[in-house]
Jmol script that loads the backbone (N, CA, C; Angstrom):
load data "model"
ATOM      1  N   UNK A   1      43.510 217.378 -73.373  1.00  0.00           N
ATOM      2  CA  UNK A   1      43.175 218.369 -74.388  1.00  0.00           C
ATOM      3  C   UNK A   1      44.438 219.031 -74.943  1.00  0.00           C
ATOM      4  N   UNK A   2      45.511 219.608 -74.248  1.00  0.00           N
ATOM      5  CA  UNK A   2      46.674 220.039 -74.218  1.00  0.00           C
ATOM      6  C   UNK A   2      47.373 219.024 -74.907  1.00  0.00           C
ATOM      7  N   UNK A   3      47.771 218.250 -74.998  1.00  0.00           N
ATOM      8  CA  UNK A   3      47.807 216.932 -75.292  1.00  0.00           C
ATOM      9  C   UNK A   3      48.019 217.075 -76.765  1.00  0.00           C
ATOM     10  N   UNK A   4      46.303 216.670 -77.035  1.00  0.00           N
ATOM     11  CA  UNK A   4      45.721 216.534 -78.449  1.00  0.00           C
ATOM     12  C   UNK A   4      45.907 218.151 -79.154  1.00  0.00           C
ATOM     13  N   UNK A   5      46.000 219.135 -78.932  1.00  0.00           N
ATOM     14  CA  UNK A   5      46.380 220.195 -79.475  1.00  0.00           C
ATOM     15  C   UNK A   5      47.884 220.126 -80.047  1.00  0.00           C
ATOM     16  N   UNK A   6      48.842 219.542 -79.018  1.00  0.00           N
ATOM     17  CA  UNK A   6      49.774 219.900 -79.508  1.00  0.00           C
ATOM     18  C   UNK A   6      50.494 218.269 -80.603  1.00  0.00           C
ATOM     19  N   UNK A   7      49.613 218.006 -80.820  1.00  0.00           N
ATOM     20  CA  UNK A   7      49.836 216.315 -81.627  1.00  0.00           C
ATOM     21  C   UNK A   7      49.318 217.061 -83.234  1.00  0.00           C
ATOM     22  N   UNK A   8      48.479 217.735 -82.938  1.00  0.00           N
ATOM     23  CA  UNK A   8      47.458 218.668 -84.339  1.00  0.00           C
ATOM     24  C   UNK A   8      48.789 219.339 -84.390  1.00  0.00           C
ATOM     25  N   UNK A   9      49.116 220.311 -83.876  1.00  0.00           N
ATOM     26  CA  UNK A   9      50.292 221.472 -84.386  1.00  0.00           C
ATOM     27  C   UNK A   9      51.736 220.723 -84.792  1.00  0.00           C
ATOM     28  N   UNK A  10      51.954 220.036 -84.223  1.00  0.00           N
ATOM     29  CA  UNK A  10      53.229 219.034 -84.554  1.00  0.00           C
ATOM     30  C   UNK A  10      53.104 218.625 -85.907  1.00  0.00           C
ATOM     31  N   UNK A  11      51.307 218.070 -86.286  1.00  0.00           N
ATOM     32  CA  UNK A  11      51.191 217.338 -87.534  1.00  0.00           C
ATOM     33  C   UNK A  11      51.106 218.326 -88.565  1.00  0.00           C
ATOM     34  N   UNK A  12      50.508 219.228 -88.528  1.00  0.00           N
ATOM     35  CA  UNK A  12      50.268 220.674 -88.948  1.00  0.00           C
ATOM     36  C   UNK A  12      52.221 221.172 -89.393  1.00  0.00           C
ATOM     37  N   UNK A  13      52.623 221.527 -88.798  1.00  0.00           N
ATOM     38  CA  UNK A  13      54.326 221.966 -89.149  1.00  0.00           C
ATOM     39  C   UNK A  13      55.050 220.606 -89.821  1.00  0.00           C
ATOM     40  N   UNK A  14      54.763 219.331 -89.037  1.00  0.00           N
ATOM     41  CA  UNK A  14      55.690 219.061 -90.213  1.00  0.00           C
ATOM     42  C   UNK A  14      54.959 218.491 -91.848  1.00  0.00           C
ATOM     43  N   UNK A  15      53.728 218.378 -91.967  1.00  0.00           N
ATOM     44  CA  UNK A  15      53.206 218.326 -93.229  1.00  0.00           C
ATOM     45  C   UNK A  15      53.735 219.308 -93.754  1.00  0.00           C
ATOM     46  N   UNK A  16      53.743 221.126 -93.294  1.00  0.00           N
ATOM     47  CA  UNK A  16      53.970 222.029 -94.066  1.00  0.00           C
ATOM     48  C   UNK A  16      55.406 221.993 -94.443  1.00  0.00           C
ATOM     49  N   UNK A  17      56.356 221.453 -93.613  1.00  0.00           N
ATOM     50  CA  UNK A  17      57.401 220.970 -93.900  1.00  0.00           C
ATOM     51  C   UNK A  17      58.359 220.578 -94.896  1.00  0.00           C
ATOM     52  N   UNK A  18      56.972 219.541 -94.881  1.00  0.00           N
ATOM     53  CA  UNK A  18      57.175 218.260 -96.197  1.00  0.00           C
ATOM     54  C   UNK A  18      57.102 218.791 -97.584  1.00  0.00           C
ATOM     55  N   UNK A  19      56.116 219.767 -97.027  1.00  0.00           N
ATOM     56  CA  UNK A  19      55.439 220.491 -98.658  1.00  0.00           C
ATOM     57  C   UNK A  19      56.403 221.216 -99.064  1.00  0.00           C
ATOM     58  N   UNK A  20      56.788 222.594 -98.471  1.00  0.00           N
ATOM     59  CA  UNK A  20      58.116 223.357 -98.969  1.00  0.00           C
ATOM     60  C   UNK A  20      59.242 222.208 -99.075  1.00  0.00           C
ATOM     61  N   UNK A  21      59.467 221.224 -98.412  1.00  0.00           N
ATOM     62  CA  UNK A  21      60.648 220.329 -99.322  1.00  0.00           C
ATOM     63  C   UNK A  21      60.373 220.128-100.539  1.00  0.00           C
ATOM     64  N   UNK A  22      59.435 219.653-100.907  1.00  0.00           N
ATOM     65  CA  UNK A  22      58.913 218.799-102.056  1.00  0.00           C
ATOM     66  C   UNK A  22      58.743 220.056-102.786  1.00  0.00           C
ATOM     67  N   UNK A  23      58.450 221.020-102.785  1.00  0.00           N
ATOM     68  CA  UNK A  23      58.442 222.189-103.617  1.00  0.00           C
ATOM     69  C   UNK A  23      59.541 222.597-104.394  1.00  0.00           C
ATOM     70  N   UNK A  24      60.654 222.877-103.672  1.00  0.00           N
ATOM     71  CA  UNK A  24      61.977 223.025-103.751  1.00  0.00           C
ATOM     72  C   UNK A  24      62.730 222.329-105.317  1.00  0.00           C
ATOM     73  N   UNK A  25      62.136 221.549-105.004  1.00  0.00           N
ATOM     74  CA  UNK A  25      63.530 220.627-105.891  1.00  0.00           C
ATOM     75  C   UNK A  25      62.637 220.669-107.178  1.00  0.00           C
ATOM     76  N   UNK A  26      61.548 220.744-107.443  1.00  0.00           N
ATOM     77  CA  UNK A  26      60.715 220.726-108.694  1.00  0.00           C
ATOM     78  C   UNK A  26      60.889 221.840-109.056  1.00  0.00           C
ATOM     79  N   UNK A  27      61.297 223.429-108.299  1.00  0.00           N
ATOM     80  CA  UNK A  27      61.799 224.495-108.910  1.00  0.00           C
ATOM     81  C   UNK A  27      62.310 224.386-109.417  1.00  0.00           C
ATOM     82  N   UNK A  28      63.423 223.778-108.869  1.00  0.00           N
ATOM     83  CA  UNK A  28      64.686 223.761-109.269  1.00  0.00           C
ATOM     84  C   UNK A  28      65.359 222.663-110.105  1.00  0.00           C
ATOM     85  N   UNK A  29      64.908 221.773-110.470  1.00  0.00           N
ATOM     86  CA  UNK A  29      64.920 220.778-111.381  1.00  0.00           C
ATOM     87  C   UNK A  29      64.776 221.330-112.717  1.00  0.00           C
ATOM     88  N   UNK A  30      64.244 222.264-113.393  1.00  0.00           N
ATOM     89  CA  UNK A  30      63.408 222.539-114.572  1.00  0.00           C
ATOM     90  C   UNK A  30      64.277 223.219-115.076  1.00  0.00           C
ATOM     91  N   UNK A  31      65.143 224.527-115.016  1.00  0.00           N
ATOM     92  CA  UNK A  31      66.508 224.665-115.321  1.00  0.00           C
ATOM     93  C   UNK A  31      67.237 224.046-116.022  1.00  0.00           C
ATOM     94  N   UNK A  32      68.045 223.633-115.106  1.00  0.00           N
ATOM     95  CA  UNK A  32      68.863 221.647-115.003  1.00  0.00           C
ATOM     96  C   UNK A  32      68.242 220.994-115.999  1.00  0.00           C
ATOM     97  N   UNK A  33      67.377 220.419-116.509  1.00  0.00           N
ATOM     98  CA  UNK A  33      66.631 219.615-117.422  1.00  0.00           C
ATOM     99  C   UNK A  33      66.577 220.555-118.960  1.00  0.00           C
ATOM    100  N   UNK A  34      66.117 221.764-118.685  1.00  0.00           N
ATOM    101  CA  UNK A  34      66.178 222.336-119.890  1.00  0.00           C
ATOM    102  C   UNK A  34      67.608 221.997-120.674  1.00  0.00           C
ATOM    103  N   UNK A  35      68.554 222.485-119.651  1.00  0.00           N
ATOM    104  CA  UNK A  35      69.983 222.659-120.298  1.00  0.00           C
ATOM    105  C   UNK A  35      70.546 221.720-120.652  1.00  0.00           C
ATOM    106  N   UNK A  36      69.875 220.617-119.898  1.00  0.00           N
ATOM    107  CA  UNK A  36      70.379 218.753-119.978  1.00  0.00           C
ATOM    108  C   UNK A  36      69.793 218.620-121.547  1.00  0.00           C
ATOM    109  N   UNK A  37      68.566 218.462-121.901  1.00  0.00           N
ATOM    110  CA  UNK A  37      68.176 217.911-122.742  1.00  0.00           C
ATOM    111  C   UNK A  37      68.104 218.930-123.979  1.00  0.00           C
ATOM    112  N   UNK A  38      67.949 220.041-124.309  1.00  0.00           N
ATOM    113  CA  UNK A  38      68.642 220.964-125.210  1.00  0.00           C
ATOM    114  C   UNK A  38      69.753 221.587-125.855  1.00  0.00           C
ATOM    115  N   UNK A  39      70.746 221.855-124.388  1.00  0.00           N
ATOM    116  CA  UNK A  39      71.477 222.408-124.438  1.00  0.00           C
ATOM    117  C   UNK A  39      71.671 223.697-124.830  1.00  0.00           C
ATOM    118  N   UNK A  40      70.517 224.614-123.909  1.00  0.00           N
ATOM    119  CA  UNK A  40      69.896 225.688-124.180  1.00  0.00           C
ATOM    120  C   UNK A  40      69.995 226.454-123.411  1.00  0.00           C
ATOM    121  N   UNK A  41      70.680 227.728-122.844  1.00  0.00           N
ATOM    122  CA  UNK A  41      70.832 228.213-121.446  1.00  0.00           C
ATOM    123  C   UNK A  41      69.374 229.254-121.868  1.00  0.00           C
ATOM    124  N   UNK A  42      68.850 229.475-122.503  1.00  0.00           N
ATOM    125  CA  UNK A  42      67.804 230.629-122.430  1.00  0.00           C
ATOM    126  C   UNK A  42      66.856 229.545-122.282  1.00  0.00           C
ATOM    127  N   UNK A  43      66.286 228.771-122.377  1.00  0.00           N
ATOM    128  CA  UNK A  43      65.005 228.054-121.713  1.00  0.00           C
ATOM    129  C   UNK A  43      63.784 227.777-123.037  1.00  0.00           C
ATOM    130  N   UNK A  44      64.335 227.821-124.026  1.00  0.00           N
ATOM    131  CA  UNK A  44      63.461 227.272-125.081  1.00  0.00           C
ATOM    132  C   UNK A  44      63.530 225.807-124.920  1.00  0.00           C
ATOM    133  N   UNK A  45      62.504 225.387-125.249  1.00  0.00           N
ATOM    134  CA  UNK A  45      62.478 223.654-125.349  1.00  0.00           C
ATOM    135  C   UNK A  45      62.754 223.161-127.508  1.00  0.00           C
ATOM    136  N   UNK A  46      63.900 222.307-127.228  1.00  0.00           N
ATOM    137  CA  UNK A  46      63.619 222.082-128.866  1.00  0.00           C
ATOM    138  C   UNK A  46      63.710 220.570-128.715  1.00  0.00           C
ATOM    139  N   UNK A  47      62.891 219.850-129.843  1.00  0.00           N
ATOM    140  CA  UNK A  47      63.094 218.600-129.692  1.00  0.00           C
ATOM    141  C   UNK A  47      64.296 217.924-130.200  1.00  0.00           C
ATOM    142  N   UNK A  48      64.468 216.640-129.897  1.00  0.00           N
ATOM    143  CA  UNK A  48      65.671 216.129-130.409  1.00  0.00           C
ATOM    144  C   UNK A  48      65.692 215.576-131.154  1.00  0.00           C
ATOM    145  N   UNK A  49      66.793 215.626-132.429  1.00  0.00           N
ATOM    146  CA  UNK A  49      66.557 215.442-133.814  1.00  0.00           C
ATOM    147  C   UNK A  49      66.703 213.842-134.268  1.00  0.00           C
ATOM    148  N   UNK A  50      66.030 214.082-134.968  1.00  0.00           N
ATOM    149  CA  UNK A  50      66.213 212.340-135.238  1.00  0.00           C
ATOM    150  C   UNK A  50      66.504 211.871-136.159  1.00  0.00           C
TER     151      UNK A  50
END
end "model"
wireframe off; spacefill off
backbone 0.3
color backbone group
């Protein structure tokens, strides 16, 4: 039983783990991309001219 409890909590922490990783970088990506593809430090999106 002890056992199987602690196989649940192990799986339990590192899923949550996984999740705040994967969270992280999609914050923080969107920034970075604005400024990449605009060249906009205030965060308007404009398209690119053609």
């Amino acid at each position: 039983m002890q056992q199987t409890f602690s196989r649940a909590v192990t799986a339990a922490l590192a899923s949550a783990l996984v999740l705040a990783l994967a969270a992280l970088p999609a914050r923080a990506a969107e920034p970075l991309l604005t400024v990449l593809f605009t060249g906009n430090t205030y965060g308007n999106y404009a398209p690119c001219p053609s």
